[in-house]
C-alpha positions in Angstrom: 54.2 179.7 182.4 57.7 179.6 180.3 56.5 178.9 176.9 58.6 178.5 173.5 57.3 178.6 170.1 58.8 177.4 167.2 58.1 178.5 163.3 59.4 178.2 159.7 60.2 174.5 159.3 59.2 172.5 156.3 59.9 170.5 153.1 62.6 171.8 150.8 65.5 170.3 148.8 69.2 169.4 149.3 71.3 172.7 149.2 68.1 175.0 149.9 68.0 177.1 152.8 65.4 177.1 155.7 65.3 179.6 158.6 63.6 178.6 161.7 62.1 181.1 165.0 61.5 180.5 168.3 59.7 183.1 170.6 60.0 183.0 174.1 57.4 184.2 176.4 60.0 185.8 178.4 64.3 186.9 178.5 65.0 185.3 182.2 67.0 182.4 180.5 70.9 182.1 180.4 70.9 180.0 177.0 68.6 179.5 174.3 69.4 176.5 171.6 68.4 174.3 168.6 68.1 170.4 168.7 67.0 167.6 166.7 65.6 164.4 166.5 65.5 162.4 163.3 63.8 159.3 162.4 65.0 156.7 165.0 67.2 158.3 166.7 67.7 160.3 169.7 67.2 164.3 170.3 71.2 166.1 169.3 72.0 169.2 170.0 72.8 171.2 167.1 73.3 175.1 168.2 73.4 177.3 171.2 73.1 181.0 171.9 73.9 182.6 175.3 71.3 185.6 175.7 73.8 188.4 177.2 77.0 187.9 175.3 75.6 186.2 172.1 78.0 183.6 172.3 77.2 180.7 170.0 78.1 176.8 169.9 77.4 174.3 166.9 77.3 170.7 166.5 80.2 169.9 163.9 78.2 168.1 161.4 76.3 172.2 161.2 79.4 174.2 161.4 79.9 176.4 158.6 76.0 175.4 157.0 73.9 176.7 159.9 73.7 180.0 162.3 72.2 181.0 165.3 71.4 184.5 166.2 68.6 185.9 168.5 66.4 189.2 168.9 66.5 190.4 172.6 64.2 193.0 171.8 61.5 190.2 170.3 62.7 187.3 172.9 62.9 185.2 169.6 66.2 182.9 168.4 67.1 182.1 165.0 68.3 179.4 163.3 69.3 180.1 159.4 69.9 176.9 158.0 71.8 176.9 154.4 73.4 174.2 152.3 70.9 171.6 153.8 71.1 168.0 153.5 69.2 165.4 153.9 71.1 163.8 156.9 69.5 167.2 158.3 65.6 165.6 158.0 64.5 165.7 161.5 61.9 167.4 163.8 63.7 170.9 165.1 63.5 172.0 168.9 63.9 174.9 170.6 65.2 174.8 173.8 66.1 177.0 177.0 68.2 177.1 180.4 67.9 179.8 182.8 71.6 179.3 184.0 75.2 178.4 182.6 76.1 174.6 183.1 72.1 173.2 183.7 70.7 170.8 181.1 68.1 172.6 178.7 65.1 172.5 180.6 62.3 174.2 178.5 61.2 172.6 175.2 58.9 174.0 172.1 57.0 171.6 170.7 59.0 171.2 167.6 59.0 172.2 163.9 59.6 169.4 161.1 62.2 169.9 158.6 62.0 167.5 155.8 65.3 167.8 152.9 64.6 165.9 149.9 67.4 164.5 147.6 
């Protein structure tokens, strides 16, 4: 059974930074990515990391604040998360795909990320 665990989420304050993990119980998956939900609205994507090439994607309103990396060796993706606002207040989601082009099929159960003002 695939399963994805997420870590490091919490309450800090605008323009700290927050790093999240997520460990995979195994490295059969194409893609591995962020996403989040806040309050009232529906789960985004936010950043994605293919497992081979380490080629990474980002949701414009992240660019240039966050960054994905990932650990083949520890099956684990990152997510350093500087500059954070509070527009980024949400409940974080790791996600996986074991091919290019499929909708993320495998979810962690999340990890909440509260940014005061």
């Amino acid at each position: 059974q695939v399963q994805l665990v997420e870590s490091g989420g919490g309450l800090v304050q605008a323009g700290d930074s927050l790093r999240l993990s997520c460990a995979a119980s195994t490295r059969t998956f194409n893609s591995m990515g962020w996403f989040r939900r806040a309050p009232g609205k529906e789960r985004d994507f936010v950043a994605s990391i293919t497992w081979n090439g380490g080629d990474t994607f980002y949701a414009n309103s992240v660019k240039g604040r966050f960054t994905i990396s990932r650990d083949t060796a520890k099956n684990t993706v990152y997510l350093q998360m500087d500059s954070l606002k509070p527009e980024d207040t949400a409940i974080y989601y790791c996600g996986a795909r074991r091919s290019w082009g499929e909708t993320f099929g495998y979810w962690g159960q999340g990890t909440q990320v509260i940014v005061s003002s």
